[in-house]
N, C-alpha and C positions, 0 to 999 in steps of 0.2 A: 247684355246686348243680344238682341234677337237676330241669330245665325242659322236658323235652321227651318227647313219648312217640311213638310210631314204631309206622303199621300197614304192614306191606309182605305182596306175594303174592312170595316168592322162585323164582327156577329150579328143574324140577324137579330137577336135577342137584345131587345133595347135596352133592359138592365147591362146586360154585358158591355154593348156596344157604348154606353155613358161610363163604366168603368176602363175598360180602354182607355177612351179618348182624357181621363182623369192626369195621366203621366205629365202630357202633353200639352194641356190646359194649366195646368199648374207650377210651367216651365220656361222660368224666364228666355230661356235660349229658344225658342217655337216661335216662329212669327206668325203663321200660316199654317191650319189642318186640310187636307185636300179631303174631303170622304168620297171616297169612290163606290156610290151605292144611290138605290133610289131612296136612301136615308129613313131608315128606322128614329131617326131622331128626333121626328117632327117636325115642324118650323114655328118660330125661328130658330136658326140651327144656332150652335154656343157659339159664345163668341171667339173671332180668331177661326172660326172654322167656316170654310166653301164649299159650297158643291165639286165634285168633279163629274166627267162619266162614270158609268159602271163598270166601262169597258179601259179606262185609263189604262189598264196592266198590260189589254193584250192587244189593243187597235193602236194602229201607227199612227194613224190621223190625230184620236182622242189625244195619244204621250205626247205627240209631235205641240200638239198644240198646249198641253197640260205644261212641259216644256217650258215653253217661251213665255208662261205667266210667272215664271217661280223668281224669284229678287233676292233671293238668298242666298250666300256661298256653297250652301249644305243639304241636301235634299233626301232624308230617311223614307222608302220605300216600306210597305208592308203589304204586302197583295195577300199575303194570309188571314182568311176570315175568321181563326181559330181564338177563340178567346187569349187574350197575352197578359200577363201579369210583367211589368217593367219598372224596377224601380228606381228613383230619382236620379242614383248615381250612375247610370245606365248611360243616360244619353250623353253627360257631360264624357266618362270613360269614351266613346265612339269617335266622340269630334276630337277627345284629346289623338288620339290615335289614328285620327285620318288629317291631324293637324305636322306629327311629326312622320310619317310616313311619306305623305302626301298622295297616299293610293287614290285611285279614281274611284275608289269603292272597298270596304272594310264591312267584311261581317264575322259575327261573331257567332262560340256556341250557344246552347240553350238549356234548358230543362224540359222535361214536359210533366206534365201532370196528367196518371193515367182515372183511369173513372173510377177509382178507390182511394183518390186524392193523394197515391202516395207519388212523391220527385223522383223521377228519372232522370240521369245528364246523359245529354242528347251531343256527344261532340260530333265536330264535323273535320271534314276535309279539306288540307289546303288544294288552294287553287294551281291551274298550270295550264300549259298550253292543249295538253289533250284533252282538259275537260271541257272540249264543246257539245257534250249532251246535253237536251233539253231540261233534261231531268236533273242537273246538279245541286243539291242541296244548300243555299245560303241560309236557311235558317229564316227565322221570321224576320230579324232586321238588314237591313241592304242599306247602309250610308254611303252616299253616290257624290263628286266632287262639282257641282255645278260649272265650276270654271270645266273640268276635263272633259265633262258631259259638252259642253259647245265645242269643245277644242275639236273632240273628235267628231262631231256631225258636221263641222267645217271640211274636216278631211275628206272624213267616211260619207257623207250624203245623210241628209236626214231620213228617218226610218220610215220604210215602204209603206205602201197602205195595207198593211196587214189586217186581219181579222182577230187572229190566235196568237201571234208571236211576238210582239214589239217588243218588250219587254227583254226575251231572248236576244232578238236582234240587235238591242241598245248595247248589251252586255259584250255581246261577243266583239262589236265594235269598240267597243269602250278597254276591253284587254288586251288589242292591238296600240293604244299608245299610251296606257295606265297601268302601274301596278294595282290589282287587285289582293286586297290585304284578310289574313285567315287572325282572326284576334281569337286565340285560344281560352278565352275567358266564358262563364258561365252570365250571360247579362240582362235574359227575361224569362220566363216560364211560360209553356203553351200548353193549355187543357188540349189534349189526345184524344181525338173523336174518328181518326182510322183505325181501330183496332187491331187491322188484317193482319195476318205475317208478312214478315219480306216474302215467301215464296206466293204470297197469293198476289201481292202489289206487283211484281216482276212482270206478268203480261196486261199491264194497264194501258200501256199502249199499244198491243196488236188487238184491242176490239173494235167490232164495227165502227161504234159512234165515233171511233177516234180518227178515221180517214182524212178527214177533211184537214185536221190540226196537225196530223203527221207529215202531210205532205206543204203544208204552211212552214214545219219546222225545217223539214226537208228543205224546199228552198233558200229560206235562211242560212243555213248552215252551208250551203253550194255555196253561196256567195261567200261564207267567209272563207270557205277554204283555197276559192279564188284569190281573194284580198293576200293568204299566207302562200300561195304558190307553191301550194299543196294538192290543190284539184286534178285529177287523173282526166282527161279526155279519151273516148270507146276505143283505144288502141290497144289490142292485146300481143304478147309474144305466141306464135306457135310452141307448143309442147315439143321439147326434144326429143328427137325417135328414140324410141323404147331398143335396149342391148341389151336387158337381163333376161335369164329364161327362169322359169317358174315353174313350182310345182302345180298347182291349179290353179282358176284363172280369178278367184276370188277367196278373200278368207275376211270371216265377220269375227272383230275383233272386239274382246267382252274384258275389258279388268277389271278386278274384284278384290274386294278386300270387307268379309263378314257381313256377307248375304246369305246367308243358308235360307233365308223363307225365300228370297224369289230367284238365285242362280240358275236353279234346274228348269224352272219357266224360259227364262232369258235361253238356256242352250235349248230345250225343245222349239223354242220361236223360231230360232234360226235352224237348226237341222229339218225343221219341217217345208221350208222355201222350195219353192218348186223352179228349178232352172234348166236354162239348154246347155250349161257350163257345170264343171265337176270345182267343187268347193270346201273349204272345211271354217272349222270353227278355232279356232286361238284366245284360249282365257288366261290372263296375266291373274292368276291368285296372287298376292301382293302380300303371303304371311297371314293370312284369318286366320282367326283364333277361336272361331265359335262352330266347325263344321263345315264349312265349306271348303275346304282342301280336299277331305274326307269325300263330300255327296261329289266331286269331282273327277276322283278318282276313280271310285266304283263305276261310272256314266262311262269312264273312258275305257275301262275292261271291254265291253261292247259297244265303243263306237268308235271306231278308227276316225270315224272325220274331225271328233272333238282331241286337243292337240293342248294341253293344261300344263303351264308352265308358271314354278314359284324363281324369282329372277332372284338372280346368286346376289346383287345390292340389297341391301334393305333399307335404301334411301328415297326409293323412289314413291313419286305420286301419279297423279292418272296421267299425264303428260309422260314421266319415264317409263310408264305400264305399255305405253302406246307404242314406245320407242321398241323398248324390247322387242314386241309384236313385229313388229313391224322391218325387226333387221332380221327376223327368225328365219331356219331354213326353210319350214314349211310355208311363209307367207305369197299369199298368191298373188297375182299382180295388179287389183285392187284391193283395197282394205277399207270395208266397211262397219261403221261403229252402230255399235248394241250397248245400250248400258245395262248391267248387270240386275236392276229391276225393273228392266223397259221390255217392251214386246213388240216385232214386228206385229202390224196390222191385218197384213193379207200376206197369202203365200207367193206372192210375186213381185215383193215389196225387194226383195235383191235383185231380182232381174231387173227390173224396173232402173235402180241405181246404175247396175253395170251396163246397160243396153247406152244409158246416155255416157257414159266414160267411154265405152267403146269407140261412140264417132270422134274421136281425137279430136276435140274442141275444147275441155275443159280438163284443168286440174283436180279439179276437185266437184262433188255434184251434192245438194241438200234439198232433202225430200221435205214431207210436211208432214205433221203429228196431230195427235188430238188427246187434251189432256183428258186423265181419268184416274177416279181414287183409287183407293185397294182392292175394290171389289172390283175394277175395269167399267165401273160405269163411267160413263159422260161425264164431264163435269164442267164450270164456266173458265173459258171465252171456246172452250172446244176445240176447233178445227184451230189451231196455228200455220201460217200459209208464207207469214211473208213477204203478202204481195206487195210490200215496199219496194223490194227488191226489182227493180230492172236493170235489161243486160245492158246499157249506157249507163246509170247512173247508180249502179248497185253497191260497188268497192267504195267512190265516196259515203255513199249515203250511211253505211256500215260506220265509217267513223262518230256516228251521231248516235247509233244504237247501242243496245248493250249485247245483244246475242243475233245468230244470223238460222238460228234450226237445226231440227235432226230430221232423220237419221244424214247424218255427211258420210258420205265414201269419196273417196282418194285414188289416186295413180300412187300405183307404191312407190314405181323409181322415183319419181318427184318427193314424196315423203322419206323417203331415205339419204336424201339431199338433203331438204331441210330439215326434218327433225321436230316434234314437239319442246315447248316449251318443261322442263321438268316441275312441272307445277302441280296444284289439286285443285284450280279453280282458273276459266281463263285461257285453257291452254288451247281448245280448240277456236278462239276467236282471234286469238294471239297468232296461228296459223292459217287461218281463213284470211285474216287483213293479209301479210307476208304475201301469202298464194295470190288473190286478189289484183297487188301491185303490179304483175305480171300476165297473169293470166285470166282465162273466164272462167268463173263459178257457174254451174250450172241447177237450174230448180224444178224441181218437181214439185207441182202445185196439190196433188191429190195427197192423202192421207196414208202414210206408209207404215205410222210405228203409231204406239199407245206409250206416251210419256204419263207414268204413272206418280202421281202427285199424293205424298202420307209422313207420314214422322220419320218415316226414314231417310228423307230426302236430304244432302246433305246442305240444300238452303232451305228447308222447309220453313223452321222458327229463328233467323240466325239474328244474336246478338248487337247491336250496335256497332259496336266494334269491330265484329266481325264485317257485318255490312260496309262499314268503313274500309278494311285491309281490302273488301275484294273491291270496292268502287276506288279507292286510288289505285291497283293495280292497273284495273282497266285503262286509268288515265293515261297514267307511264305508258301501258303498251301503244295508247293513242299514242303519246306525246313521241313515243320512239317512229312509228309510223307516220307521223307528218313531216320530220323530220327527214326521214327516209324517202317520201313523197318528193320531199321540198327539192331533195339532192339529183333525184330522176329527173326532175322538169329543169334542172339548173340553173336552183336556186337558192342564193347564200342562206343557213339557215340565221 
């Protein structure tokens, strides 16, 4: 019996796109192929197969309308154009599994196949309340409940006239009154035609062309976090008057662990700042074992303002590095972050930081950067700015991204209150959102640091896995902050 209707965007590659469409055509459970494309097919298209728009994935109109043609209980998404290999037992496993679950939506992991034809398992992440990033990874298949799909646009309102989002938008609605199901099983293979790393895929979204679709996502996501009575309104707390007194009125704080090629760059970047405040430097060595304890030492024979401290735990990560710093006697009453292979940009790149801490407006302040290799050249998307961020709508919108910029400097007493997460990955977003709830962030839009992007990077090439442990982190920390949201505005979670 035919339970299933099927929209995909196929490869432009006609041989491809007829292999695809082969699963599907050949499967008594298919009623219905939607292709969503100006169809590489030719006409007439195969049988069992429609036209859709092109735009079916990301126009509210086109889904809205693709929607209310569909007759089937079961509706399998595919907006991935990537060649899919899907074998028979594929589809029947999805429906079995969205039959006893009842989720509103079940996806599964994958394979890919890289361009030397050898399999990679591609797992993925379960789903949860924090993961309303744009960017969440379902994998090439998406079985969606057509009964839940109407149930909640009854509720929810049928989806906006978007351009870029509908798709997102369906979802996010669709997880308000549906469980959405993680099927841990390997169930199609996708020829890999991104090659990039994670570190270079990571700023895909702050480039230019991408304005218009960030702020479409932007949107969307306001709204949902309205629906969860989790949305923050431009009310900030005033910063509580300052009691502590300090040794100087700034310390740029560097933790390290086995940088000997670029530490002593990092501490000349910041000893060389030019400021109308007296300053020093605080390096958390974290136990290196390759020389930089050593090149640290020697630096601080002649430089009273560098302050090199290996912390009595041997537990900690850049989040307990931070901490330490930061309860230290010599800590000054902001604390601004260097990473141990990153570079201020100009010599006024701390004043700059401290002058806006100063007017007691903000918690916390994050400048703008400009990526660049090992050599310090340029490199793509350049300048990172952020301008997502505004001072109304910047604390929600943060729950949708994954990072918010460097270089960040801080009010200490506030950071000695709250505290870093003891983590190595996370830990300064994890305390931007926290800070955020309460208070205003502040941005500097001009170019203050050189975030240096090479094999050293600790996401430069990171594993699947890996990528996985740090994209469900971030969730939790969403999921803990909406949560936290939800309780501010009072609202049961």
């Amino acid at each position: 019996m035919a339970v299933l209707s099927v929209v995909l965007q196929p490869p432009e590659n006609q041989e491809q796109a007829e292999s695809m469409l082969a699963p599907f055509l050949g499967s008594p459970l298919v009623e219905t192929i939607w292709i969503a494309s100006r169809s590489p097919l030719g006409k007439p298209l195969p049988p069992r197969c429609r036209q859709a728009p092109p735009d079916a994935f990301s126009s509210g109109a086109a889904l809205n309308d693709l929607l209310c043609r569909i007759e089937t209980p079961w509706l399998l998404m595919i907006p991935d154009a990537r060649r899919l290999e899907i074998p028979p037992p594929s589809l029947e496993r999805l429906l079995e599994v969205a039959e006893i679950t009842g989720a509103g939506l079940v996806y599964a992991d994958f394979r890919d196949r890289g361009t030397d034809g050898r399999l990679h398992d591609h797992p993925l992440i379960d789903y949860s309340m924090g993961s309303i990033r744009d960017t969440f990874d379902f994998g090439p298949l998406m079985l969606f409940s057509v009964p839940a799909i109407s149930q909640t646009l009854k509720i929810r309102g049928a989806i906006p006239p978007l351009k870029h989002a509908a798709l997102y938008d369906l979802r996010l609605k669709l997880s308000l009154d549906s469980a959405v199901f993680h099927l841990q099983e390997f169930l199609c293979t996708r020829t890999e035609i991104d090659s990039r790393s994670s570190g270079e895929k990571i700023f895909d979204y702050v480039r230019s062309d991408q304005q218009a679709v960030q702020k479409e996502m932007e949107n969307v996501a306001m709204d949902h976090l309205q629906r969860l009575g989790a949305f923050l309104s431009p009310i900030f707390k005033p910063l509580p008057p300052g009691s502590q007194d300090f040794p100087v009125e700034a310390s740029v704080i560097i933790p390290v662990r086995n940088r000997k090629r670029t530490i002593l760059e990092a501490v000349d970047s910041a000893l060389s700042q030019k400021t109308d405040f007296p300053f020093n430097l605080i390096v958390v060595d974290n136990f290196s074992t390759d020389g930089t304890t050593e090149l640290l030492a020697e630096r601080a024979k002649t430089c009273p303002a560098l302050h090199s401290r290996i912390p009595v735990r041997d537990d900690l990560d850049i989040g307990g590095c931070w901490n330490e710093a930061v309860s230290d006697p010599a800590c000054g009453r902001y604390a601004v972050q260097l990473d141990s292979d990153d570079l201020y940009s100009r010599p006024d790149a701390l004043q700059q930081l401290v002058n806006l801490l100063r007017t007691g407006h903000y918690a916390m302040v994050i400048g703008s950067y400009t990526l660049v290799n090992e050599h310090l050249e340029e490199i793509s998307p350049g300048l990172v700015d952020h301008r997502e961020w505004t001072p109304e709508n910047g604390r929600n919108n943060a729950l949708r991204i994954n990072g918010l910029g460097a270089p960040r400097a801080f009010s200490t007493e506030i950071l000695r209150k709250t505290g870093f997460l003891n983590v190595g990955y996370g830990e300064d977003y994890a305390l931007a959102l926290q800070l955020s709830r309460y208070y205003k962030i502040g941005r500097i839009y001009e170019s203050l640091y050189l975030c240096r992007r090479w094999t050293d990077n600790t996401d430069a090439a990171l594993p699947i896995e890996k990528i996985n442990r740090n994209d469900l982190f971030k969730d939790r920390i969403r999921t803990l902050e909406i949560l936290a949201r939800q309780r501010q505005n009072g609202c049961k979670p």
